[in-house]
N, CA, C and O atoms as a MOPAC input file, in Angstrom:
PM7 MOZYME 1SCF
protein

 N     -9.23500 1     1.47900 1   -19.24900 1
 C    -10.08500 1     1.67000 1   -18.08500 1
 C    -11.39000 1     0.93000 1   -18.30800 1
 O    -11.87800 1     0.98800 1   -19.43700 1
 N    -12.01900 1     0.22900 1   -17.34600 1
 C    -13.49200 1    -0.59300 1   -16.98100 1
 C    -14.20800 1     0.14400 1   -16.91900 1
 O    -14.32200 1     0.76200 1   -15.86000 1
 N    -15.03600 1     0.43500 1   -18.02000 1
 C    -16.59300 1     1.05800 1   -17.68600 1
 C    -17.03800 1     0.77500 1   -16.49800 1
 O    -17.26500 1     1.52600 1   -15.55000 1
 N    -17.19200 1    -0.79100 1   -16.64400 1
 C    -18.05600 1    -1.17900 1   -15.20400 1
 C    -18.00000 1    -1.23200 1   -13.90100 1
 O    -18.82200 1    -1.50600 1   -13.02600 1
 N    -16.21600 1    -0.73700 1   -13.91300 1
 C    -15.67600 1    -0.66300 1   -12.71600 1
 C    -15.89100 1     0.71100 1   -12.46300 1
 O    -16.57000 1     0.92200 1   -11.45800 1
 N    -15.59300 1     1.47900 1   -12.94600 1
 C    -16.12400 1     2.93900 1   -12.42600 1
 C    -17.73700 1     3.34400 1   -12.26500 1
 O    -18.21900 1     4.18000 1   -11.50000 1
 N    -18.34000 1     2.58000 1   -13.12200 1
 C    -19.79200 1     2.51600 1   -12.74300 1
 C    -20.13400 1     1.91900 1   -11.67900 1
 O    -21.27800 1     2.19300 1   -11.31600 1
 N    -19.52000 1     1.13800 1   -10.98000 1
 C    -19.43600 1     0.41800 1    -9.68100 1
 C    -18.64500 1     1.51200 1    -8.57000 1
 O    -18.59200 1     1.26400 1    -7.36500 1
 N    -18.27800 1     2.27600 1    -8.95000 1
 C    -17.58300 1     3.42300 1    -8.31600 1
 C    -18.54800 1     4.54000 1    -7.98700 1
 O    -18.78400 1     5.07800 1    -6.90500 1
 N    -18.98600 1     4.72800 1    -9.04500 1
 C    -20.24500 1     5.81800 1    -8.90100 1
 C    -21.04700 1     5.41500 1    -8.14300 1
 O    -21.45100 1     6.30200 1    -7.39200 1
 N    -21.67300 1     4.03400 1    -7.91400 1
 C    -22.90500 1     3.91600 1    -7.44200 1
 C    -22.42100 1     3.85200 1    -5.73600 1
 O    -23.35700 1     3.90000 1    -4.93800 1
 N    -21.30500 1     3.76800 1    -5.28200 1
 C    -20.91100 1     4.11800 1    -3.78700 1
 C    -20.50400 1     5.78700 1    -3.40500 1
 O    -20.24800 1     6.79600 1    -4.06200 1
 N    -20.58500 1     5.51600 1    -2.29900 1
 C    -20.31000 1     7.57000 1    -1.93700 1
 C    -18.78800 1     7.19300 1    -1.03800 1
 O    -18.44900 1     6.12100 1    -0.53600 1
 N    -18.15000 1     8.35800 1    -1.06600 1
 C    -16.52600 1     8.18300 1    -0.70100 1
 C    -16.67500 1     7.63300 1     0.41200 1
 O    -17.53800 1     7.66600 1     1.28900 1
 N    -15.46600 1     6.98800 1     0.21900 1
 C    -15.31400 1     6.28700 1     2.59200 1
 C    -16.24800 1     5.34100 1     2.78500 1
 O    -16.72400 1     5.23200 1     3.91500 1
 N    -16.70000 1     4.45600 1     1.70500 1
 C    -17.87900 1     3.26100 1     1.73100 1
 C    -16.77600 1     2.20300 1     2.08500 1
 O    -15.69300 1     2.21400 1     1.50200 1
 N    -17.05100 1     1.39000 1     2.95300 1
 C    -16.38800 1     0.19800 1     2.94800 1
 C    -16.95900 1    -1.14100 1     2.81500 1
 O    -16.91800 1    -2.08600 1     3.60300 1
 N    -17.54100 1    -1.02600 1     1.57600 1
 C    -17.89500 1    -2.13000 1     0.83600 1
 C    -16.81800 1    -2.69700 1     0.09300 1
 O    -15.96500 1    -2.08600 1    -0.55300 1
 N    -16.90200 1    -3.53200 1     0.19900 1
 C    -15.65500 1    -4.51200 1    -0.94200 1
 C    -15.84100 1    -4.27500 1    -2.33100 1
 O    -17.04700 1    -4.05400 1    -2.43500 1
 N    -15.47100 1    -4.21900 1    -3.13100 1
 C    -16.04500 1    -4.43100 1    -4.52500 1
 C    -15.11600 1    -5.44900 1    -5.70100 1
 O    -14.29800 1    -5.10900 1    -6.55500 1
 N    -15.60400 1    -6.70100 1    -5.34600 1
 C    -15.11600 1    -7.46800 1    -6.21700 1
 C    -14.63200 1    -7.31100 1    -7.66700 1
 O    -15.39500 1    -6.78400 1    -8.47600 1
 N    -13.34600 1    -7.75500 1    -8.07200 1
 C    -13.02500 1    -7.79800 1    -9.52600 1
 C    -12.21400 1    -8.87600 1    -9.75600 1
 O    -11.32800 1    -9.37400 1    -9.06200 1
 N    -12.80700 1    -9.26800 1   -11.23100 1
 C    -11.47500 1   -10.01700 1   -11.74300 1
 C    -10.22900 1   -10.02200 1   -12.62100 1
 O     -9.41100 1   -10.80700 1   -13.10000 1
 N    -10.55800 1    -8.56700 1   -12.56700 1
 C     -9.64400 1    -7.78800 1   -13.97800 1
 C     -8.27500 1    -7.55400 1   -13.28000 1
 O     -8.00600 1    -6.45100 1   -12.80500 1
 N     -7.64800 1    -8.31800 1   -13.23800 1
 C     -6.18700 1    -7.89800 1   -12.60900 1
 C     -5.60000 1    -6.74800 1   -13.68400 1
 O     -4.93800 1    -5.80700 1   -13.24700 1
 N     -5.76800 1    -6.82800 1   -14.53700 1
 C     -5.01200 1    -5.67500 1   -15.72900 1
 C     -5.11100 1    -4.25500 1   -15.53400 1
 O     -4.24300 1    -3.41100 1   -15.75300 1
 N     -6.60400 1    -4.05100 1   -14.97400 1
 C     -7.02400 1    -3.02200 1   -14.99100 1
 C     -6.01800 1    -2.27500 1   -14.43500 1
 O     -5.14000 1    -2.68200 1   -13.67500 1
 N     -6.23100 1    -0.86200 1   -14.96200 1
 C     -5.23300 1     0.30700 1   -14.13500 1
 C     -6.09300 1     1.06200 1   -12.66700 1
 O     -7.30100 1     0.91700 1   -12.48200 1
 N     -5.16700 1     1.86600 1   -11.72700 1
 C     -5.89600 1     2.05600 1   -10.73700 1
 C     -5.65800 1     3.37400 1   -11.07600 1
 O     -4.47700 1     3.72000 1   -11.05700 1
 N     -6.61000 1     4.31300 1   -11.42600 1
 C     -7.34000 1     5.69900 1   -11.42400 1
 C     -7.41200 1     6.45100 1   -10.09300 1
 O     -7.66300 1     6.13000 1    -8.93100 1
 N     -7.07700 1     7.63400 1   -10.76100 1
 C     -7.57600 1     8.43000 1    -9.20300 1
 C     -8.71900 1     8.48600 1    -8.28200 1
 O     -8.87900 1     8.72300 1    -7.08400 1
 N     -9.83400 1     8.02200 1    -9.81200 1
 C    -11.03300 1     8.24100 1    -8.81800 1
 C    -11.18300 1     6.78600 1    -8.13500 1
 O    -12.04500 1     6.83900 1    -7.25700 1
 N    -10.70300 1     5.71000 1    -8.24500 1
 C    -10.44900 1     5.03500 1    -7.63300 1
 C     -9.89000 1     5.16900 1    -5.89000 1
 O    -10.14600 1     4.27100 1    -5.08800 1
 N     -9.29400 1     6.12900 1    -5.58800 1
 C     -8.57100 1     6.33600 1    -4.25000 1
 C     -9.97000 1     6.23300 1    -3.43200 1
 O    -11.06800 1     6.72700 1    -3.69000 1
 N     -9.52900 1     5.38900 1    -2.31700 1
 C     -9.92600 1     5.50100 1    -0.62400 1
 C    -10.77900 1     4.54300 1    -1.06700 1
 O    -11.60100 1     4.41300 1    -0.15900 1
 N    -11.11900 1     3.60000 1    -2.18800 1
 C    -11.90000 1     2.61700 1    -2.50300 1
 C    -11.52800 1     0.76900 1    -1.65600 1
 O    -10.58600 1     0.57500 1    -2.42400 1
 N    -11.53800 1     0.02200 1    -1.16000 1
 C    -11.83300 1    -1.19400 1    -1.15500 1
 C    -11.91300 1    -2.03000 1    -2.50700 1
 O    -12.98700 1    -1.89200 1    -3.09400 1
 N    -11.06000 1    -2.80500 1    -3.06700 1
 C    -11.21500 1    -3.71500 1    -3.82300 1
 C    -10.61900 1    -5.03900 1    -3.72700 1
 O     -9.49800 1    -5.24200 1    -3.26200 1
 N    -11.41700 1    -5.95300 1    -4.18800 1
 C    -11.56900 1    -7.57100 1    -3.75500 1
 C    -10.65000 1    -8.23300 1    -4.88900 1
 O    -11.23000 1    -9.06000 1    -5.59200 1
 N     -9.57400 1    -8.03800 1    -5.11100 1
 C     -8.72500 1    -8.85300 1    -6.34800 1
 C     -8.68700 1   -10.19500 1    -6.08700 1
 O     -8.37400 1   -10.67700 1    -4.99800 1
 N     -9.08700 1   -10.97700 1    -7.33700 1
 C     -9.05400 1   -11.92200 1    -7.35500 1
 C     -7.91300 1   -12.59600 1    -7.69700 1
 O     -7.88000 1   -12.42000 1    -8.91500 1
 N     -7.23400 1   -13.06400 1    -7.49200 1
 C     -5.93700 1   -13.78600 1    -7.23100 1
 C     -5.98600 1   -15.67000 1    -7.42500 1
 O     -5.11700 1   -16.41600 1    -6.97400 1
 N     -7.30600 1   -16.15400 1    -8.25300 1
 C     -7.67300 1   -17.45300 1    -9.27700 1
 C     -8.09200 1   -18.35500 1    -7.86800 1
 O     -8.51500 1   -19.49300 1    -8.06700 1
 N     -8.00600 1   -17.97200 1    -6.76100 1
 C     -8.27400 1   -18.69000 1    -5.82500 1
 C     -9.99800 1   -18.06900 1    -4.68900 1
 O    -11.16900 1   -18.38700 1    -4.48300 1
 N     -9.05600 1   -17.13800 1    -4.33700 1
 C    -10.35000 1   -16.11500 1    -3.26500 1
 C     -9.68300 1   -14.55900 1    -3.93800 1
 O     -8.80900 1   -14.26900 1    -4.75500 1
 N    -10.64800 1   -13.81000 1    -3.07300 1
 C    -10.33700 1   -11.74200 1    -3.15300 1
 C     -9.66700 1   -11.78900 1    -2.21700 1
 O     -9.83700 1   -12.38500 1    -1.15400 1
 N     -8.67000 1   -11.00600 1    -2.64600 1
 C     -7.45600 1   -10.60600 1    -1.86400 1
 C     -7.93700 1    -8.81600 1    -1.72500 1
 O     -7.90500 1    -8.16100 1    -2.76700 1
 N     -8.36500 1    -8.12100 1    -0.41200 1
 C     -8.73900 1    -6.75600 1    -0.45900 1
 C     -7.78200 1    -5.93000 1    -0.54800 1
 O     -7.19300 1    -5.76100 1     0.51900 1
 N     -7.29300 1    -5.18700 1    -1.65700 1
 C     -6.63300 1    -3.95800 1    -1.14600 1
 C     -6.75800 1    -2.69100 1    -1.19000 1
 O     -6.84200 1    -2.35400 1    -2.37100 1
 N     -6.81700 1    -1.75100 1    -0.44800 1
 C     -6.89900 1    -0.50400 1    -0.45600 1
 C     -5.98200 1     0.56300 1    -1.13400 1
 O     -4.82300 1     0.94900 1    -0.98600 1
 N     -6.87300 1     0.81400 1    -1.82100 1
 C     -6.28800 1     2.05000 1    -3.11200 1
 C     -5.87100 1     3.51600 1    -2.59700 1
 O     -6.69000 1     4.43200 1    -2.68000 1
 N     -4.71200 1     3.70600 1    -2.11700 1
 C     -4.39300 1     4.78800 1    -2.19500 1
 C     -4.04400 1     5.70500 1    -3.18500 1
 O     -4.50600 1     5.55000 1    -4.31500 1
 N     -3.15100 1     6.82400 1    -2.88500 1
 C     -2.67900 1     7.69400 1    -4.28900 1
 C     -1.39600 1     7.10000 1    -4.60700 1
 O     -1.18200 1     7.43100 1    -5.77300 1
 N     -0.57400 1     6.50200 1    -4.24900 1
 C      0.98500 1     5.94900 1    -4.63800 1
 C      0.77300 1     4.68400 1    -5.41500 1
 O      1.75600 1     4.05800 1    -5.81400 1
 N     -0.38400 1     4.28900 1    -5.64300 1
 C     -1.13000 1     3.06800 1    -6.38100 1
 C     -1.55300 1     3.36800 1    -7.64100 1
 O     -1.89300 1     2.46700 1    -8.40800 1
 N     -1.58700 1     5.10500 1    -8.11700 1
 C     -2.30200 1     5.23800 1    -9.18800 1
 C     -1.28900 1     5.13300 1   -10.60000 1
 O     -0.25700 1     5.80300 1   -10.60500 1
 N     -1.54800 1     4.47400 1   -11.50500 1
 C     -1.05600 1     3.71300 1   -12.53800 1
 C     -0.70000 1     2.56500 1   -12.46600 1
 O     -0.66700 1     1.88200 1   -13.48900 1
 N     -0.24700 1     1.91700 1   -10.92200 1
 C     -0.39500 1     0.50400 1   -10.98600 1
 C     -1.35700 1    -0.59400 1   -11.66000 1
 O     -2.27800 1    -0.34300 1   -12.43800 1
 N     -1.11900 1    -1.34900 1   -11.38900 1
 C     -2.31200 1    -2.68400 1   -12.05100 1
 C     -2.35300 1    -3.23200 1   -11.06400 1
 O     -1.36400 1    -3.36900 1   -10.34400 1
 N     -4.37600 1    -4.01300 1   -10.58700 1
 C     -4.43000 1    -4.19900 1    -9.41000 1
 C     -4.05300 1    -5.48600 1    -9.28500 1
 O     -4.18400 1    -5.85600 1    -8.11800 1
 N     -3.43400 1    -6.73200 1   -10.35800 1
 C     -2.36400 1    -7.50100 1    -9.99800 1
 C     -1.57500 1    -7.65800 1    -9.51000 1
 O     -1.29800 1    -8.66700 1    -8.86100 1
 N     -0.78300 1    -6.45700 1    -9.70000 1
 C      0.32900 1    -6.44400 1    -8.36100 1
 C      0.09000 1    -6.13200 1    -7.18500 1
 O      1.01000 1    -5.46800 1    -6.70600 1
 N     -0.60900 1    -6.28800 1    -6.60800 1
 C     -1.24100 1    -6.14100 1    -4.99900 1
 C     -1.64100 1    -7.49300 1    -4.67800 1
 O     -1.60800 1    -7.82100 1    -3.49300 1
 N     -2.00700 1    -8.31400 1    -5.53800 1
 C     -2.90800 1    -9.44500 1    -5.29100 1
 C     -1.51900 1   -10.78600 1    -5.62000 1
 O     -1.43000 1   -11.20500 1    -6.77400 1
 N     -0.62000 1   -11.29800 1    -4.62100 1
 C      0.12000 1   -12.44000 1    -5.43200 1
 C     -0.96400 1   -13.52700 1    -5.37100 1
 O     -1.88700 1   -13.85500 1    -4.62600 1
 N     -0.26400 1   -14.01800 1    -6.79300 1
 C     -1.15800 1   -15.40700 1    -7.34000 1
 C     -0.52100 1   -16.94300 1    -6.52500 1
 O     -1.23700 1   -17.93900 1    -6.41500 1
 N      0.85400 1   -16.89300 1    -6.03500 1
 C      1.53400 1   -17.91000 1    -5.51500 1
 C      1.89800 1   -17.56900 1    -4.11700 1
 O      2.23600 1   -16.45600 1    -3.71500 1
 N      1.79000 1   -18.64300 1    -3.43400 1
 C      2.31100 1   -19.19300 1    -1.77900 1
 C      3.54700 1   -19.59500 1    -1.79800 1
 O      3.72900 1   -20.63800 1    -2.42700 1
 N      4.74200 1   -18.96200 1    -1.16700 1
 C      5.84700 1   -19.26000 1    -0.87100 1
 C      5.58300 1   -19.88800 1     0.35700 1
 O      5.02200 1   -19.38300 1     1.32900 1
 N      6.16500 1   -21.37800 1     0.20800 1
 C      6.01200 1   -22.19000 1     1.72800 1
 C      7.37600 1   -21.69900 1     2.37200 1
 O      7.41300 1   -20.84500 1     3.25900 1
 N      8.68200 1   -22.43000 1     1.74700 1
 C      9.73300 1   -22.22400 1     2.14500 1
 C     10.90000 1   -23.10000 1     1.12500 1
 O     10.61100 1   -23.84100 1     0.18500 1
 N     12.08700 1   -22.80900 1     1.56100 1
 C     13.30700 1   -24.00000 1     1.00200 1
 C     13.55000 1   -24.84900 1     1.27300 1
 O     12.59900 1   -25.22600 1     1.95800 1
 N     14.41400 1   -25.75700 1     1.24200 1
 C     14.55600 1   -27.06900 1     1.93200 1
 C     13.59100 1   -28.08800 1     1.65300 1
 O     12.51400 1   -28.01900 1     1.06000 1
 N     14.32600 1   -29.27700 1     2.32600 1
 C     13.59400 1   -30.41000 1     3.10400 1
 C     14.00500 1   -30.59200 1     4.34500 1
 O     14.10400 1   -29.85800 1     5.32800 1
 N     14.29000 1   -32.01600 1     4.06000 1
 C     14.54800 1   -32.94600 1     5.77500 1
 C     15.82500 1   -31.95000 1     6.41500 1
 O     16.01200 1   -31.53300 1     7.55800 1
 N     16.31300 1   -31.83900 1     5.61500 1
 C     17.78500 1   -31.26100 1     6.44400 1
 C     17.55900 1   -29.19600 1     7.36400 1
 O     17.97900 1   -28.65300 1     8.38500 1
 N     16.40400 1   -28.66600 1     5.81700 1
 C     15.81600 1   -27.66200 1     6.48500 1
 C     15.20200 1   -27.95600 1     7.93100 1
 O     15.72000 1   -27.58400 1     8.98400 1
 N     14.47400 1   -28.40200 1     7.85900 1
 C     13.22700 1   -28.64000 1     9.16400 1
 C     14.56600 1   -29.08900 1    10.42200 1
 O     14.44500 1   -28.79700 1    11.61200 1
 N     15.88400 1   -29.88900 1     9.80400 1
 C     16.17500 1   -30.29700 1    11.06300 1
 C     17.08200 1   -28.92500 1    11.77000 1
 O     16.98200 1   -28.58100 1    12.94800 1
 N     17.80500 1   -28.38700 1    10.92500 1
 C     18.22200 1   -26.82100 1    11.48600 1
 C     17.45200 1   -25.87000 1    12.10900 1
 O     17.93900 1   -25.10200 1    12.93800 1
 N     15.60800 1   -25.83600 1    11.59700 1
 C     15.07400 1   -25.21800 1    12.29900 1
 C     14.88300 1   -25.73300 1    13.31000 1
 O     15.03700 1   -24.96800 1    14.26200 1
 N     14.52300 1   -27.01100 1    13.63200 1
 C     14.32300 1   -27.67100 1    14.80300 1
 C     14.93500 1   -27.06800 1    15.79000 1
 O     14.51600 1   -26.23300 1    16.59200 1
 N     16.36200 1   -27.74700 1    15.61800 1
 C     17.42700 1   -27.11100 1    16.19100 1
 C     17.74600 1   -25.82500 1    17.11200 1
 O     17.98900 1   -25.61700 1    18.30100 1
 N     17.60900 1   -25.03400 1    15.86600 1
 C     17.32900 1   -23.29900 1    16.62700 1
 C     16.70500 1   -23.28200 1    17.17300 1
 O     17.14800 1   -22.53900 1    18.04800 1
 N     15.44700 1   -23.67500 1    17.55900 1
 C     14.22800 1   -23.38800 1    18.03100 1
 C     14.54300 1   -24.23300 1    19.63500 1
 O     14.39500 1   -23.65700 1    20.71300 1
 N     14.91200 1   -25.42100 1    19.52200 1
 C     15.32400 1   -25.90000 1    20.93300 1
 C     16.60100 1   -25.11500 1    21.32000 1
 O     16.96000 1   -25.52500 1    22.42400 1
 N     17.43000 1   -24.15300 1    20.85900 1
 C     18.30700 1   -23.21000 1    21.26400 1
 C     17.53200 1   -22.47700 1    22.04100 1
 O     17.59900 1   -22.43700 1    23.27000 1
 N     16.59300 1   -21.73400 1    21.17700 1
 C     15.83100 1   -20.67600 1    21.49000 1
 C     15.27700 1   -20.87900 1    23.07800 1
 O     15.75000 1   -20.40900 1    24.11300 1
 N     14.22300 1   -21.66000 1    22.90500 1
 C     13.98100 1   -22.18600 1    24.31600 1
 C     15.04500 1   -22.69500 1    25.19400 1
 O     14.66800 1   -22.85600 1    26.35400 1
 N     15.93900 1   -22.91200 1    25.02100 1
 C     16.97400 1   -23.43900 1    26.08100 1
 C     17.25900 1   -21.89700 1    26.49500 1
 O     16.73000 1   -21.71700 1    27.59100 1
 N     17.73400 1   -21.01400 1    26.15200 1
 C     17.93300 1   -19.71300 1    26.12100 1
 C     17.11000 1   -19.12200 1    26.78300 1
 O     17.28700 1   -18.56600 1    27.86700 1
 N     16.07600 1   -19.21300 1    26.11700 1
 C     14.71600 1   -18.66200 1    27.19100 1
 C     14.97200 1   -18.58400 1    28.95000 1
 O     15.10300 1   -17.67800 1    29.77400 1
 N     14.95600 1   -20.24900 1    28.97600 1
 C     14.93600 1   -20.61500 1    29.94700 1
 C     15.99100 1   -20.24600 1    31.10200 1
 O     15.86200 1   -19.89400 1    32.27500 1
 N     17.01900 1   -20.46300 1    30.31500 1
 C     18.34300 1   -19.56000 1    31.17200 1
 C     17.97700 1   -18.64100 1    31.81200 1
 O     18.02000 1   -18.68600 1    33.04100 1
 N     17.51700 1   -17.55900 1    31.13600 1
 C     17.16600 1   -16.03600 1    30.86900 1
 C     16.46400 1   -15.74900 1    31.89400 1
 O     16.55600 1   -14.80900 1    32.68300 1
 N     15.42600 1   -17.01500 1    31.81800 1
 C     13.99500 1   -17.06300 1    32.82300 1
 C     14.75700 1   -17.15900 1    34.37100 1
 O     14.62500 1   -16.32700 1    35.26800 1
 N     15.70800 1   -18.59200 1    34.43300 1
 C     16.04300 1   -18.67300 1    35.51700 1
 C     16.93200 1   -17.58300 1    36.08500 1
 O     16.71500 1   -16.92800 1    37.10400 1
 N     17.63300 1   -17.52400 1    35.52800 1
 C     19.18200 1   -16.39200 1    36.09500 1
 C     18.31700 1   -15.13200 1    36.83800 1
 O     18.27200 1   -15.27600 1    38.05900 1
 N     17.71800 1   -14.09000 1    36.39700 1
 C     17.20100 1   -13.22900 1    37.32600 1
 C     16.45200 1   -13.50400 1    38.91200 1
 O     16.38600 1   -12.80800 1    39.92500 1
 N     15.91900 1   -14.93500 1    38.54400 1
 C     14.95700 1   -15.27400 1    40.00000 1
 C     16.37000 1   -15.36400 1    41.37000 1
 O     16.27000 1   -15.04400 1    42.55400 1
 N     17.82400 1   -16.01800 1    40.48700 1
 C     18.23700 1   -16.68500 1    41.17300 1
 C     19.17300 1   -15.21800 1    42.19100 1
 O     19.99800 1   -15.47000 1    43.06900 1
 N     18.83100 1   -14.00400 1    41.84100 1
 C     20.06100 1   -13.03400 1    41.91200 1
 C     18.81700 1   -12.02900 1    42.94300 1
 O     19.11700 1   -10.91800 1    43.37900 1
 N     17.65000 1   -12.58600 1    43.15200 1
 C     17.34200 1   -11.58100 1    43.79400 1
 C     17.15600 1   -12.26400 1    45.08900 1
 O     16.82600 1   -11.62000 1    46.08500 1

């Protein structure tokens, strides 16, 4: 446990919604920690998450991912989505027309 993080705890009163920055991903999350705001740093920006009670013994690393999943694929991905997506709207459009045409 962080001295300084709970001393940073003390000096707010419950239900503060101040952020409180850290960079200690290791740290464990404590009870007296609950209903707190914290700013995990994740090597890039603070990622905020809110400490509930189903959080306590976690580490506030796992709240914070360090990596961006874009997606799979390449050229051949993008062209299947393409694809669907001009389904989609073709579909739409059906959808759109067929009711106007029935009333």
């Amino acid at each position: 446990m962080d001295e300084r993080l709970l001393k940073k705890i003390g000096n707010l009163k419950a239900g503060d919604r101040k952020v409180i920055n850290i960079w200690a991903r290791a740290s464990v999350i404590s009870p007296e920690m609950i209903g707190f705001t914290f700013g995990v740093h994740n090597g890039k920006i603070f990622i905020p998450v809110f400490v509930t009670e189903e959080m306590v013994g976690h580490r506030f690393g796992e709240f914070s991912a360090t990596r961006k999943f874009t997606r799979h694929g390449g050229k051949m991905q993008k062209e299947m989505e393409a694809s669907a997506k001009q389904k989609e709207a073709e579909a739409a459009k059906a959808a759109k027309a067929s009711p106007q045409k029935k009333k």
